[in-house]
CHARMM internal coordinates of N, CA and C (Angstrom, degrees):
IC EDIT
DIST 1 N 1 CA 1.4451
DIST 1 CA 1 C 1.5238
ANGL 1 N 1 CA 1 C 108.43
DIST 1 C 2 N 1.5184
ANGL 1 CA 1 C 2 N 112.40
DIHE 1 N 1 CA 1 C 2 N 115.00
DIST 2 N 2 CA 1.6946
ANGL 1 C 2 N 2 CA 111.96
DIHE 1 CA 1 C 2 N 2 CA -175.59
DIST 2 CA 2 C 1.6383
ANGL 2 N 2 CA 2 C 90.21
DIHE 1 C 2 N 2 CA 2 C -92.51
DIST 2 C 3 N 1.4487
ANGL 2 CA 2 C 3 N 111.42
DIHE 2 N 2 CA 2 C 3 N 127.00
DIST 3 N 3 CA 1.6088
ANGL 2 C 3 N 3 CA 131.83
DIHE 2 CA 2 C 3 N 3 CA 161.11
DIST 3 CA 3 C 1.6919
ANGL 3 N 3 CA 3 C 107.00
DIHE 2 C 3 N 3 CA 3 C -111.26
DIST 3 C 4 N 1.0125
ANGL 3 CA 3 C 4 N 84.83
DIHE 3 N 3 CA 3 C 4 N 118.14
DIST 4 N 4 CA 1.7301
ANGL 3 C 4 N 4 CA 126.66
DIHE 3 CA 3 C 4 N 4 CA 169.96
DIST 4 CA 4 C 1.8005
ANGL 4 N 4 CA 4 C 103.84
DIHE 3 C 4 N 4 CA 4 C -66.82
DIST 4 C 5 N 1.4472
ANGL 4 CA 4 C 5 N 103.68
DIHE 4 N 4 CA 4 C 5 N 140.35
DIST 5 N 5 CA 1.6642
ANGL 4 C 5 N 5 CA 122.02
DIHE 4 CA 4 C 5 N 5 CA -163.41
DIST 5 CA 5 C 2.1959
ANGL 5 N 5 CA 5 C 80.79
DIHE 4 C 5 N 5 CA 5 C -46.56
DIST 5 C 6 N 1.6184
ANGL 5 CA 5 C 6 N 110.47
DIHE 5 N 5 CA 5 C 6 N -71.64
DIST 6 N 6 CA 1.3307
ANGL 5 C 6 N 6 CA 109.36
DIHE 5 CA 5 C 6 N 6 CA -152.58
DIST 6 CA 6 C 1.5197
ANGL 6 N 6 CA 6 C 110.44
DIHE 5 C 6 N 6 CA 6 C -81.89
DIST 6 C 7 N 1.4348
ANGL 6 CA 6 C 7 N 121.78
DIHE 6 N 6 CA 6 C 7 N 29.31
DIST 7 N 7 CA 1.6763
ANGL 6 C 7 N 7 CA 125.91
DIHE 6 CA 6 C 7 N 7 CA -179.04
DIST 7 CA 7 C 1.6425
ANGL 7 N 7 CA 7 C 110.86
DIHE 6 C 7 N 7 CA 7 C -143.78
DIST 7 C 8 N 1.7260
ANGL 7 CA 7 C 8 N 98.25
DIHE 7 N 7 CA 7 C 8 N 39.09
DIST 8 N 8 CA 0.8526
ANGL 7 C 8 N 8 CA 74.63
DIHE 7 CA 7 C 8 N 8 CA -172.27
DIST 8 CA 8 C 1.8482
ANGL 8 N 8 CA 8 C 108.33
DIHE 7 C 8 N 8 CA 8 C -109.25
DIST 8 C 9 N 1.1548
ANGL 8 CA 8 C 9 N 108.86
DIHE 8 N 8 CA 8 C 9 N 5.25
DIST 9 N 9 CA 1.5899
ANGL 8 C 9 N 9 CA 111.05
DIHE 8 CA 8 C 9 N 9 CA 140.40
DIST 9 CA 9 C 1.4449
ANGL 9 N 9 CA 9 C 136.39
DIHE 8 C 9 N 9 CA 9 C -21.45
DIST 9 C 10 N 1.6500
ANGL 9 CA 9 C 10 N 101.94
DIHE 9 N 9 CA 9 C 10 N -52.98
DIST 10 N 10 CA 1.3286
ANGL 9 C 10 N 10 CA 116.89
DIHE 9 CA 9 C 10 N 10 CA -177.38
DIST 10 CA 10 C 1.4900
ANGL 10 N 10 CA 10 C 122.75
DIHE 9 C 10 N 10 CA 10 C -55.49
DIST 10 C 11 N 1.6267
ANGL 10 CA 10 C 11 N 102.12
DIHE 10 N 10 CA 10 C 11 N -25.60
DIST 11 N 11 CA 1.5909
ANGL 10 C 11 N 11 CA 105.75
DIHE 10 CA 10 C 11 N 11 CA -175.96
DIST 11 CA 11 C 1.5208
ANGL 11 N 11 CA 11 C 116.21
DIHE 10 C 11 N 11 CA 11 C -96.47
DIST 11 C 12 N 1.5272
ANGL 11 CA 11 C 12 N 119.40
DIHE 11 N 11 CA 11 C 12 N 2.24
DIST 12 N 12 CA 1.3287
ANGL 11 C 12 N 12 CA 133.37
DIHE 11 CA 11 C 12 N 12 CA -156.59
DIST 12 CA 12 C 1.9806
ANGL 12 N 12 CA 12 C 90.91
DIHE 11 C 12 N 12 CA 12 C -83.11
DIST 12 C 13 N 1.2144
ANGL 12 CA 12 C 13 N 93.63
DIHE 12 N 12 CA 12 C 13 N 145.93
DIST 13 N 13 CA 1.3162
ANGL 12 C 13 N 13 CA 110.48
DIHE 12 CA 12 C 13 N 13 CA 174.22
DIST 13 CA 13 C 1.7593
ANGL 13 N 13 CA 13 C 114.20
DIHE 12 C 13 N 13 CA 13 C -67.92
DIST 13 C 14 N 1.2673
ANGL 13 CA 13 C 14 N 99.79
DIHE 13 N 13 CA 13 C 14 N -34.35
DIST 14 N 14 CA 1.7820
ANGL 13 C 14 N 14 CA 127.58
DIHE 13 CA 13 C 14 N 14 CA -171.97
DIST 14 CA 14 C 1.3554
ANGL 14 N 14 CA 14 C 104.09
DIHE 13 C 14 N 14 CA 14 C -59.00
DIST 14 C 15 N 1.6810
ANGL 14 CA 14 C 15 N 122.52
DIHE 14 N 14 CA 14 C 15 N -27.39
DIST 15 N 15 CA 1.3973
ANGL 14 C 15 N 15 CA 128.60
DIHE 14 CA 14 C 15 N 15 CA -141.59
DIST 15 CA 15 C 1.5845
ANGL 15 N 15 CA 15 C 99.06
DIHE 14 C 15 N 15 CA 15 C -65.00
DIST 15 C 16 N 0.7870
ANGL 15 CA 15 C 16 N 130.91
DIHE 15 N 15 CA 15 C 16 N -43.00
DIST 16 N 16 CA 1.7902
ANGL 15 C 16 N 16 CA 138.34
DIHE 15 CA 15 C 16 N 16 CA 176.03
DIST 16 CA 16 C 1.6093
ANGL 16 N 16 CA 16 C 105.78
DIHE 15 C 16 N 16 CA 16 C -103.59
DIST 16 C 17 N 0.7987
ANGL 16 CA 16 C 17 N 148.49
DIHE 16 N 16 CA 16 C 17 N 35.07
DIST 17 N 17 CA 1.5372
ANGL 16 C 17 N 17 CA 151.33
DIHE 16 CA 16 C 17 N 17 CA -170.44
DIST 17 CA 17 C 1.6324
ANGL 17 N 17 CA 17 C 103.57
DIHE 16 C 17 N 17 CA 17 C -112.54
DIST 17 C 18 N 1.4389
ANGL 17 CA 17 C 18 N 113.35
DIHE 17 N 17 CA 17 C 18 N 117.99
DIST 18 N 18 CA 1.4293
ANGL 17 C 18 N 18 CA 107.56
DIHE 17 CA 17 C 18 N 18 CA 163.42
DIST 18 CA 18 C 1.2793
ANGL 18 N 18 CA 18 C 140.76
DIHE 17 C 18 N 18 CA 18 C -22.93
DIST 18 C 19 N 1.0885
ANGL 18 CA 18 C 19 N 156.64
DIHE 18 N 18 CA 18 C 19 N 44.94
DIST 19 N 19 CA 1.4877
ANGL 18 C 19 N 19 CA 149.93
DIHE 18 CA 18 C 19 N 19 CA -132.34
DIST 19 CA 19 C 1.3756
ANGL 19 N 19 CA 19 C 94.20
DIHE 18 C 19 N 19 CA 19 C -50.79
DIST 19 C 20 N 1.3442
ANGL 19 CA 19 C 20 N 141.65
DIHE 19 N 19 CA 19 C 20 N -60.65
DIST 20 N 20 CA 1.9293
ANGL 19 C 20 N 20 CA 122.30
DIHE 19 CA 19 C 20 N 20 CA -174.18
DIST 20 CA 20 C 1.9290
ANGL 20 N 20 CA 20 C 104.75
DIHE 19 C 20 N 20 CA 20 C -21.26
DIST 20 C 21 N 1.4682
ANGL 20 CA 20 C 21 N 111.59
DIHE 20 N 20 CA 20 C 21 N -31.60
DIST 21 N 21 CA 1.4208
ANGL 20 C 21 N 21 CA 101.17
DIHE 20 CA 20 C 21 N 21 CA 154.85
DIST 21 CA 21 C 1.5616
ANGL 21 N 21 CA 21 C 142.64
DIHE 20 C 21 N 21 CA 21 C -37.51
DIST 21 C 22 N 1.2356
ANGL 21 CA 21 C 22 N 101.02
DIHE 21 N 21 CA 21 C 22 N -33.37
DIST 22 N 22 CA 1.3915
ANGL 21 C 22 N 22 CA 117.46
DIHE 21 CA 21 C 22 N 22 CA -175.02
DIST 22 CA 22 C 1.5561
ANGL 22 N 22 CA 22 C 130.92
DIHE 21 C 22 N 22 CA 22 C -132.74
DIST 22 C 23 N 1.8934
ANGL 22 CA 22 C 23 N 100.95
DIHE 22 N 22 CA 22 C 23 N -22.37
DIST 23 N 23 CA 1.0699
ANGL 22 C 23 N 23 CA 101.65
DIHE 22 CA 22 C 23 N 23 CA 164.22
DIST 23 CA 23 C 1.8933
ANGL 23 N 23 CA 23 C 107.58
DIHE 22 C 23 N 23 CA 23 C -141.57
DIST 23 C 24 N 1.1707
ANGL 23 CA 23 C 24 N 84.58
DIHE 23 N 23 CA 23 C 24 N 78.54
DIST 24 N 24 CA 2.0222
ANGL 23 C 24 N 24 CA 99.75
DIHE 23 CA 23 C 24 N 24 CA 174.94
DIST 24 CA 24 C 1.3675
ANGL 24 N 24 CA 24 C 108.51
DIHE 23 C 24 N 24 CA 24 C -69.77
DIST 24 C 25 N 0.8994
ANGL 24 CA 24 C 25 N 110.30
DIHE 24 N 24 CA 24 C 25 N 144.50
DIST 25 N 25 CA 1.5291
ANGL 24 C 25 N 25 CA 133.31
DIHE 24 CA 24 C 25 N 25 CA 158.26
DIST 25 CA 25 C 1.2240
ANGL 25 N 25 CA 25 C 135.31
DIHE 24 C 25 N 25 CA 25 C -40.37
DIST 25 C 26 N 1.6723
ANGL 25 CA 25 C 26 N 158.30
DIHE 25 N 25 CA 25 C 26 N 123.48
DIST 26 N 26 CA 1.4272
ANGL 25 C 26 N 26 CA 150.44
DIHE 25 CA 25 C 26 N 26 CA -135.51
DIST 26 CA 26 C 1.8668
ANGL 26 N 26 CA 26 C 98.49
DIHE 25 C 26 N 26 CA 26 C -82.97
DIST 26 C 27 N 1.6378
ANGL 26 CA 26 C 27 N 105.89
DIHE 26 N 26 CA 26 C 27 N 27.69
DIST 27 N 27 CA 1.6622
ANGL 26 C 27 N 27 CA 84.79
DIHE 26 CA 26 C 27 N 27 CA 168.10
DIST 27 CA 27 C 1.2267
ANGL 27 N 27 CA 27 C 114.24
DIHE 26 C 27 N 27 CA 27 C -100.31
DIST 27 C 28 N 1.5141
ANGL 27 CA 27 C 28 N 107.36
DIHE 27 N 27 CA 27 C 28 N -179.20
DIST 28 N 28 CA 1.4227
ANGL 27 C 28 N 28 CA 106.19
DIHE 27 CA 27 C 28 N 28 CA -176.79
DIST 28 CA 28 C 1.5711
ANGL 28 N 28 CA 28 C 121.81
DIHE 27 C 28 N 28 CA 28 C 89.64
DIST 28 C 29 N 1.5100
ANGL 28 CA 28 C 29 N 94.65
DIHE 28 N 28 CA 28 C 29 N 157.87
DIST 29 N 29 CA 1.7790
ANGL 28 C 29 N 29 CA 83.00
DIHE 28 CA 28 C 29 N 29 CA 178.84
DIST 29 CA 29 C 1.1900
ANGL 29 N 29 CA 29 C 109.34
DIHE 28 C 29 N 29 CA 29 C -100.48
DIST 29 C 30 N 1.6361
ANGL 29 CA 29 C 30 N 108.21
DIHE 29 N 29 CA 29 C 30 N -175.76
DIST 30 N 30 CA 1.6268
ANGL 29 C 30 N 30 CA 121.18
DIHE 29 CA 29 C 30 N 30 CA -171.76
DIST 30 CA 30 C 1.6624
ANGL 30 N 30 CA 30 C 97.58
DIHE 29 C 30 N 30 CA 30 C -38.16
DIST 30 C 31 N 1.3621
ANGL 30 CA 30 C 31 N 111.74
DIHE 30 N 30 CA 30 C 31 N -63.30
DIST 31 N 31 CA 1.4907
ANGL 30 C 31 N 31 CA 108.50
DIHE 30 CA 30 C 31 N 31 CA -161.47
DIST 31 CA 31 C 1.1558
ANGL 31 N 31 CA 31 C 118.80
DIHE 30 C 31 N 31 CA 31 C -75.29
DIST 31 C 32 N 1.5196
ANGL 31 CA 31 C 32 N 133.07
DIHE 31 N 31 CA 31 C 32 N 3.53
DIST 32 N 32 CA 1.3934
ANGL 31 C 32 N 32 CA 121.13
DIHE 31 CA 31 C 32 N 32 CA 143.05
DIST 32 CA 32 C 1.1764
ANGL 32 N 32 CA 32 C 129.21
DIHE 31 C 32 N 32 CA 32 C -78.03
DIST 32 C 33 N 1.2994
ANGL 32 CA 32 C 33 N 105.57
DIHE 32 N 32 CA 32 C 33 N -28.55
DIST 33 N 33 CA 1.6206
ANGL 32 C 33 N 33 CA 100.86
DIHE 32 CA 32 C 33 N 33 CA 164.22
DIST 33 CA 33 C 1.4507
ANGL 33 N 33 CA 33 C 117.85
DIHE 32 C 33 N 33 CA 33 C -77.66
DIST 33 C 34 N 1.5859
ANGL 33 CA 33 C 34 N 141.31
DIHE 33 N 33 CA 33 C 34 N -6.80
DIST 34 N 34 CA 0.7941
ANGL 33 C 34 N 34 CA 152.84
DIHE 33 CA 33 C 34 N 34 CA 114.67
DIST 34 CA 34 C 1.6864
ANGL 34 N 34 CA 34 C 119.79
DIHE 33 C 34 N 34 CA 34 C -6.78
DIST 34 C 35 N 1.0891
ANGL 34 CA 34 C 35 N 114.68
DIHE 34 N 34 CA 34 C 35 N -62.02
DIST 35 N 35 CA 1.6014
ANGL 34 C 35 N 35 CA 123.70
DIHE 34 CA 34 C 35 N 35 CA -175.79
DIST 35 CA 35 C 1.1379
ANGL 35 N 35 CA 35 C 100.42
DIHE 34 C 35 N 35 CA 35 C -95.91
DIST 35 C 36 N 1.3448
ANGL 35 CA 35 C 36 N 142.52
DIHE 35 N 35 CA 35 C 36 N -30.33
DIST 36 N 36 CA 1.4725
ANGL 35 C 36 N 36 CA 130.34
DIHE 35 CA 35 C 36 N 36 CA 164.73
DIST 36 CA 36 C 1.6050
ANGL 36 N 36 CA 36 C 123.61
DIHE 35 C 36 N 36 CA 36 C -60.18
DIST 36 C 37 N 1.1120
ANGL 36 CA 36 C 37 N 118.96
DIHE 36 N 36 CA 36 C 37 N -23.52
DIST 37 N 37 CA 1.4915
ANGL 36 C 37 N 37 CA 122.59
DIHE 36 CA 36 C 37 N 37 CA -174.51
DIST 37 CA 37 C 1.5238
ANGL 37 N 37 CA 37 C 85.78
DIHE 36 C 37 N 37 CA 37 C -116.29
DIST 37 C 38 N 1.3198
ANGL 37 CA 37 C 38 N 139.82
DIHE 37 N 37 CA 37 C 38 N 36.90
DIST 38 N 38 CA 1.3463
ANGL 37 C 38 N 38 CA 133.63
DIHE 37 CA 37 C 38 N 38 CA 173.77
DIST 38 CA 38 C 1.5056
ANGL 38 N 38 CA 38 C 94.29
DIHE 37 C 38 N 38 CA 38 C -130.71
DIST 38 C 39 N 1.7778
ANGL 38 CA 38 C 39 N 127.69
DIHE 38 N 38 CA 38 C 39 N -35.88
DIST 39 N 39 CA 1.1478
ANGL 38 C 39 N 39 CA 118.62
DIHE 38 CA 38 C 39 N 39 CA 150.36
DIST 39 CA 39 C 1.1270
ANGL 39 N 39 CA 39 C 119.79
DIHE 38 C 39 N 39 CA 39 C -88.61
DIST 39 C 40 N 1.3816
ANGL 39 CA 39 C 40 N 146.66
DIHE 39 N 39 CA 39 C 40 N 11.65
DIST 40 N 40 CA 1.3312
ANGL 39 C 40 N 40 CA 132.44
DIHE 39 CA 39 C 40 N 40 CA 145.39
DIST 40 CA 40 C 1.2787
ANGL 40 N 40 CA 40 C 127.34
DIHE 39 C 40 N 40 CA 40 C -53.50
DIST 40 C 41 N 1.5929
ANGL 40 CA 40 C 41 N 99.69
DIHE 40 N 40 CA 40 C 41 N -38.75
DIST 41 N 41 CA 1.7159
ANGL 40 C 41 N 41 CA 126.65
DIHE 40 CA 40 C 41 N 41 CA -168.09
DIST 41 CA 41 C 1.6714
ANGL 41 N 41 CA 41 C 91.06
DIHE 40 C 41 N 41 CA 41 C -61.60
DIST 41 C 42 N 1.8190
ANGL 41 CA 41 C 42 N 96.07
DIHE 41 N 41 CA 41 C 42 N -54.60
DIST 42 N 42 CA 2.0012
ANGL 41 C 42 N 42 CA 89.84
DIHE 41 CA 41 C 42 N 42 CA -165.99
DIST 42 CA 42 C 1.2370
ANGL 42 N 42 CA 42 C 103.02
DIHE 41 C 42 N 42 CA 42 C -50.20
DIST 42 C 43 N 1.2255
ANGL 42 CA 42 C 43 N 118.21
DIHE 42 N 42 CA 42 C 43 N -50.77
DIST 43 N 43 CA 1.5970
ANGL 42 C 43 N 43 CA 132.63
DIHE 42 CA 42 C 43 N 43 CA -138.04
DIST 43 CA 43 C 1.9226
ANGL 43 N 43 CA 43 C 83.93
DIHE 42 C 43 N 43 CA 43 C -59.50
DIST 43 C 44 N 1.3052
ANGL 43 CA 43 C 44 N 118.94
DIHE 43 N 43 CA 43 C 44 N -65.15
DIST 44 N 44 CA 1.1383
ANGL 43 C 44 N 44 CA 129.90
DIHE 43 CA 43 C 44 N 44 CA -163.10
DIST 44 CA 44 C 1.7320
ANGL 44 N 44 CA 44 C 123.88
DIHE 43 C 44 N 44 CA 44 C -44.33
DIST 44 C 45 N 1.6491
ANGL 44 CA 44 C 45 N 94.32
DIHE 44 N 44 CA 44 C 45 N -54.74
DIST 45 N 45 CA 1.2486
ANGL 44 C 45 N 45 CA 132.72
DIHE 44 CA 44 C 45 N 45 CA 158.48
DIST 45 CA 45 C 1.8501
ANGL 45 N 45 CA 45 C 109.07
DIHE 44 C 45 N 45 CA 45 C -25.24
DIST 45 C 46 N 1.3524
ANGL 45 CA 45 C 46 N 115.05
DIHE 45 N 45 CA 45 C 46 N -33.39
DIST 46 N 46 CA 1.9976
ANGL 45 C 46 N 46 CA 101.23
DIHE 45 CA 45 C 46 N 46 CA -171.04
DIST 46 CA 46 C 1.2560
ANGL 46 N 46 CA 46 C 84.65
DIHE 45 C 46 N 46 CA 46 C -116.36
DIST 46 C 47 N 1.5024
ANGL 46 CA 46 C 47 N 131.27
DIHE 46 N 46 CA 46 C 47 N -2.10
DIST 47 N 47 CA 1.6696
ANGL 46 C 47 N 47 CA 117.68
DIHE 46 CA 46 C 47 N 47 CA 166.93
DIST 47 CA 47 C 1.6066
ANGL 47 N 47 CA 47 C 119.03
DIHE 46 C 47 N 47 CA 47 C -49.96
DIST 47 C 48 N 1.0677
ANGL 47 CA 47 C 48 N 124.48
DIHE 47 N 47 CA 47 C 48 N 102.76
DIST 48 N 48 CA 1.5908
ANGL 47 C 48 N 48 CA 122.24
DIHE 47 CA 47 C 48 N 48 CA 176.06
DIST 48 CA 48 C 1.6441
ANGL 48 N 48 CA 48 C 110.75
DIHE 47 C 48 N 48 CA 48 C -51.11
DIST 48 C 49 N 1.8517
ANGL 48 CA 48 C 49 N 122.93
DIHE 48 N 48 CA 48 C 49 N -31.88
DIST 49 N 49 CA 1.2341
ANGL 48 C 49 N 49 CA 111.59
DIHE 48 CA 48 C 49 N 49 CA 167.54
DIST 49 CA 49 C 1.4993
ANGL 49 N 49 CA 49 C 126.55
DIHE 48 C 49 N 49 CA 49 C -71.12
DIST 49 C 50 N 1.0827
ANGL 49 CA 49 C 50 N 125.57
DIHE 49 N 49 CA 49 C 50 N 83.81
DIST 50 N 50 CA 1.5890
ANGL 49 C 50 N 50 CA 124.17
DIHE 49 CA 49 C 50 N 50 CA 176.16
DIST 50 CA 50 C 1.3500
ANGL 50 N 50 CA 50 C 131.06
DIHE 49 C 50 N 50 CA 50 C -110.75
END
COOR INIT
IC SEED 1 N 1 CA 1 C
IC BUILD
């Protein structure tokens, strides 16, 4: 898949992905936000756009 400088959105895994994935809200304690940015990290992590 050739991605272009301004498309390269299109190839992101994220493109339909809930964002509360990545940008949740100040609830919860340390250690859920802990595991939320620990599956953000995975989630991000097998994205070929990086």
């Amino acid at each position: 898949m050739a991605i272009h400088a301004g498309d390269w959105w299109l190839g992101t895994r994220c493109r339909f992905t809930d964002i509360d994935l990545f940008f949740d809200s100040e609830r919860g304690s340390h250690g859920d936000k802990m595991r939320r940015e620990r599956a953000a990290r995975t989630f991000c992590s097998r994205c070929h756009v990086q």
